[in-house]
C-alpha positions in Angstrom: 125.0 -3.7 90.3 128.5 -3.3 89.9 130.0 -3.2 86.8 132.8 -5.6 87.5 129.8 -8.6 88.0 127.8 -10.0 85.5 124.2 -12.1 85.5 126.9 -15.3 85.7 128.7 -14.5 88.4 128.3 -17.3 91.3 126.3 -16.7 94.9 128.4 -15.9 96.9 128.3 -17.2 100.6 129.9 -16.9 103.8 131.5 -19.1 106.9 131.9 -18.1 110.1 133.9 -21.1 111.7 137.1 -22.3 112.7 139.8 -23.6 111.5 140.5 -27.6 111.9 144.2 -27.8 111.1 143.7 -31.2 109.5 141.2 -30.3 106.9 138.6 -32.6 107.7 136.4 -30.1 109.2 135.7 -26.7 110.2 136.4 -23.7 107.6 138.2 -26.0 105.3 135.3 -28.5 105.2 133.0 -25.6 104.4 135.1 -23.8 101.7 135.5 -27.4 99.8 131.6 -27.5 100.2 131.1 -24.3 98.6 133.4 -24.7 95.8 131.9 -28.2 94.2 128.7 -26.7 94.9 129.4 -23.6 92.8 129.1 -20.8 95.1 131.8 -18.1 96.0 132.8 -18.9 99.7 134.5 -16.5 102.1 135.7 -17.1 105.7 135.7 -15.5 108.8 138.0 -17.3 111.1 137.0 -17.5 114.8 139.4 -20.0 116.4 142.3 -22.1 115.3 141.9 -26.2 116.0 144.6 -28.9 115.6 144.1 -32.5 117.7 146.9 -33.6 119.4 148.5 -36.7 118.1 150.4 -37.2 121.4 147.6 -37.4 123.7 144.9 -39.4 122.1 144.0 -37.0 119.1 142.7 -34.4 121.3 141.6 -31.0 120.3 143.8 -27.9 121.0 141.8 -24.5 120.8 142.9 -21.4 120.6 140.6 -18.2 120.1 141.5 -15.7 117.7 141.6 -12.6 119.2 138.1 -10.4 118.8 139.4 -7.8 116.7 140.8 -9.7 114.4 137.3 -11.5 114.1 135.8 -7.9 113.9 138.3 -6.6 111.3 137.7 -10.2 109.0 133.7 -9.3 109.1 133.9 -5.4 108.6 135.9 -6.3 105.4 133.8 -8.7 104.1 130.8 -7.1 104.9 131.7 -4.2 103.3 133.1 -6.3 100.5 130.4 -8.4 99.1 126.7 -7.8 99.0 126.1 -10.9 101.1 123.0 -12.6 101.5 123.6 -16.0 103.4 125.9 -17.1 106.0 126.9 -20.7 107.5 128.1 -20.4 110.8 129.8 -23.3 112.3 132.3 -23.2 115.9 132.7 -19.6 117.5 134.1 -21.1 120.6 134.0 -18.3 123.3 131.0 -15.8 124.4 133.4 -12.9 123.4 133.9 -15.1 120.0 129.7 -14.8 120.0 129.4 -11.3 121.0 131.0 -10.2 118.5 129.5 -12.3 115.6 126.2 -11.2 116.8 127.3 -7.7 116.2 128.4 -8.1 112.8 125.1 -10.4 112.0 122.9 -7.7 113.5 124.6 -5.1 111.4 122.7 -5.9 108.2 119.6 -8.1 106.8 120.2 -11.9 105.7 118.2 -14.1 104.0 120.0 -17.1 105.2 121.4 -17.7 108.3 122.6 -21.4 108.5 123.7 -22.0 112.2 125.8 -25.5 112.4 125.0 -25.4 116.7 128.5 -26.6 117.7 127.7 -26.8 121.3 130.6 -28.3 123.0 134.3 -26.9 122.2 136.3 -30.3 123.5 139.4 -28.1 123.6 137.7 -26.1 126.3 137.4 -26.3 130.0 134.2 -28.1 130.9 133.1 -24.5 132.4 134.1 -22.4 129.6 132.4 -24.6 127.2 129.0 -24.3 129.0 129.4 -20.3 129.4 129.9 -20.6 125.3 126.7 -23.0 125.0 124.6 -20.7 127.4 125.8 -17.8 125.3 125.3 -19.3 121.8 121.6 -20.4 122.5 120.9 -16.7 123.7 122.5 -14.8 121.2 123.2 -16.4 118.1 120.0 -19.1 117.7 117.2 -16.4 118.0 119.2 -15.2 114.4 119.1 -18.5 113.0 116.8 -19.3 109.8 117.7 -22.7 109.9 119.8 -25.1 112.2 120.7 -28.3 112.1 121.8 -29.6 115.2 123.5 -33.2 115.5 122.3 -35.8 118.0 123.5 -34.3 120.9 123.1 -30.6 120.0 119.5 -31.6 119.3 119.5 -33.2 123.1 120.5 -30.4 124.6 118.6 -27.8 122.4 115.3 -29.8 123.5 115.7 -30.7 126.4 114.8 -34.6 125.5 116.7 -37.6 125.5 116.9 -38.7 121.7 117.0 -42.8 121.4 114.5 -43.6 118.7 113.5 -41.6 115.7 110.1 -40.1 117.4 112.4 -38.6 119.7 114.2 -37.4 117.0 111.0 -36.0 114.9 110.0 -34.4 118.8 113.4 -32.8 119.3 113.0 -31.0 115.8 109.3 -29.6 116.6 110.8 -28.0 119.8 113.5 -26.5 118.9 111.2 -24.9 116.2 109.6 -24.0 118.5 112.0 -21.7 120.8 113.7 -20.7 117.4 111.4 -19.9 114.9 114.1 -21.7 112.2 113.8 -24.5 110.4 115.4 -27.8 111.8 117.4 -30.9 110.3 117.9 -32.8 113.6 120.6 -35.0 112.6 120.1 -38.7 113.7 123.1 -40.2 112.1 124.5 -43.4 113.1 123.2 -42.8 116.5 120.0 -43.9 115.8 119.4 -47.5 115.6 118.5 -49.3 112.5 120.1 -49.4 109.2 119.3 -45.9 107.6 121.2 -42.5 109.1 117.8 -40.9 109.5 117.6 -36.7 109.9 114.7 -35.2 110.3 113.3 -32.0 108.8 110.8 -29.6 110.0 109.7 -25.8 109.2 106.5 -25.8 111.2 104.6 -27.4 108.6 106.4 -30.2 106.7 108.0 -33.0 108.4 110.2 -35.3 106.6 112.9 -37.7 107.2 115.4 -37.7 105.3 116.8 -41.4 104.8 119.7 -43.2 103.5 121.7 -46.1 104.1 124.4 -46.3 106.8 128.1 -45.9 105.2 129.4 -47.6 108.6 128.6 -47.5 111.8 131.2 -44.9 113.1 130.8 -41.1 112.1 133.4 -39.0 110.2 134.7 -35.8 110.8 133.7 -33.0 108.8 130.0 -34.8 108.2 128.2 -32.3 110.3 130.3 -29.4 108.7 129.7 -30.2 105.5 125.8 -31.1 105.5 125.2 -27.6 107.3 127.6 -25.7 104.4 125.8 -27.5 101.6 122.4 -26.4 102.8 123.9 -22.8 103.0 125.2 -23.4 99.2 121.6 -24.4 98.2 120.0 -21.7 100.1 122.1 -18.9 98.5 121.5 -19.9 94.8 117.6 -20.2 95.5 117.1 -23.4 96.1 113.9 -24.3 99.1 115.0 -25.1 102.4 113.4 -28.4 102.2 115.0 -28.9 98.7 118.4 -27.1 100.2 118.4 -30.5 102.7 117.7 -33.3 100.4 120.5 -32.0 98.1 123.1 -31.7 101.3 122.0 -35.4 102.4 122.6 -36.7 99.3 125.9 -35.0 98.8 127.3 -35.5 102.7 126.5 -39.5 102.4 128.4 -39.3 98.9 130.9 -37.8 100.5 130.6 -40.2 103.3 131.2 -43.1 101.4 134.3 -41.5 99.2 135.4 -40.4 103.1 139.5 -39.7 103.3 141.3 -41.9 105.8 144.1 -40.8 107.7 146.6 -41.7 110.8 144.6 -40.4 113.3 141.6 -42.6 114.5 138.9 -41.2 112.3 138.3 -40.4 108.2 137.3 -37.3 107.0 134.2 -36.9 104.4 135.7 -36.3 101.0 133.2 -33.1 99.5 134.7 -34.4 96.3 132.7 -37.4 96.5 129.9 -36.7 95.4 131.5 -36.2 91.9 133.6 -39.4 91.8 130.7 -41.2 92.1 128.9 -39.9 88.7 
């Protein structure tokens, strides 16, 4: 071990992601995540995001280039003796392509893949090229996913209304991925609870808690699939890793940020205001 660390020194864990210009989401989500949950987070940026407050909040994407995402990684890498990673939007095949690489280059414990599936600053074409890409190349590398209501639709290949669907969707994409699953219900599920379901092949468990509104909050997804990574790199179960990352999302769900723009942002702070 290096000299310069000592037994105290924090786990230290990496996102792959973009950045979301308003901080609500992304890298910055994920970075905030890490630091109340006392890990050392790094980030690879992959694309840069702002919405547009002229025309209806809408996002504006625009790749970084490759070798700039190459150069970030081979740095870190070579930087850090790095364990787990959360990886949240690439954005492009190139963007995945070249992520792969860099994951392939060296053994993980934890790969946390956040499946973000549809790039809404993308061409409807583009963004499918990127979905077809990400499921072939970056999922089979995944220990654990944890895709929302949608993702987990198209993952599956099942429509999702009820939470059997739900606990269905989660078996199959264990299934084709070998990685454990929290299938993310939300608030799109009806009844009062935001249910998510877990499953590693074995266990199945919903995890349950009481609907902070009925509309969801930027940075929710972001933030549940960082805190699981968080968990996962100081040692913590992968079931365990979940229940800790529910708690603290809804926390920071109901301590959410709100803002001009027609949504709030989870506040990872709020899990500690609430103590």
């Amino acid at each position: 071990m290096p000299e310069t660390q000592t037994s105290a020194s924090p786990a230290t864990t990496l996102t792959i992601a973009g950045s979301e210009a308003t901080g609500g989401a992304g890298a910055q989500a994920d970075l905030k995540t890490f630091q109340e949950l006392g890990v050392y987070g790094i980030v690879a940026l992959t694309c840069i995001v702002s919405f547009d407050p002229k025309n209806e909040w809408q996002h504006r994407f625009v790749p970084v280039d490759q070798q700039v995402i190459a150069d970030q990684l081979e740095a870190i890498q070579s930087c850090y003796p790095l364990r787990t990673v959360k990886l949240g939007m690439l954005g492009t095949p190139a963007t995945i392509d070249t992520v792969a690489s860099a994951l392939k280059s060296q053994e993980w414990d934890n790969v946390v893949l956040d499946p973000v599936l549809i790039c809404k600053g993308q061409e409807p074409g583009a963004a499918l090229d990127t979905d077809q890409a990400l499921k072939a190349n970056i999922l089979p590398l995944a220990t654990f996913v944890t895709p929302n209501h949608f993702e987990a639709e198209s993952l599956s290949g099942i429509t999702i209304e009820s939470l059997e669907d739900l606990k269905e969707a989660a078996r199959i994409i264990h299934s084709q991925s070998g990685a454990v699953v929290l299938a993310k219900g939300g608030v799109r599920i009806e009844g009062p609870d935001a249910v998510d379901v877990y499953f590693d092949g074995e266990t199945l468990e919903v995890l349950s808690a009481p609907k902070v509104g009925e509309v969801a909050v930027s940075g929710a997804g972001c933030t549940l699939a960082a805190a699981i990574a968080a968990e996962l790199a100081k040692g913590a179960a992968p079931l365990d890793a979940a229940r800790t990352a529910k708690e603290f999302v809804t926390e920071g769900i109901r301590n959410r940020v709100g803002s001009n723009a027609p949504f709030d942002a989870v506040w990872q702070g709020g899990a500690r205001s609430s103590r």
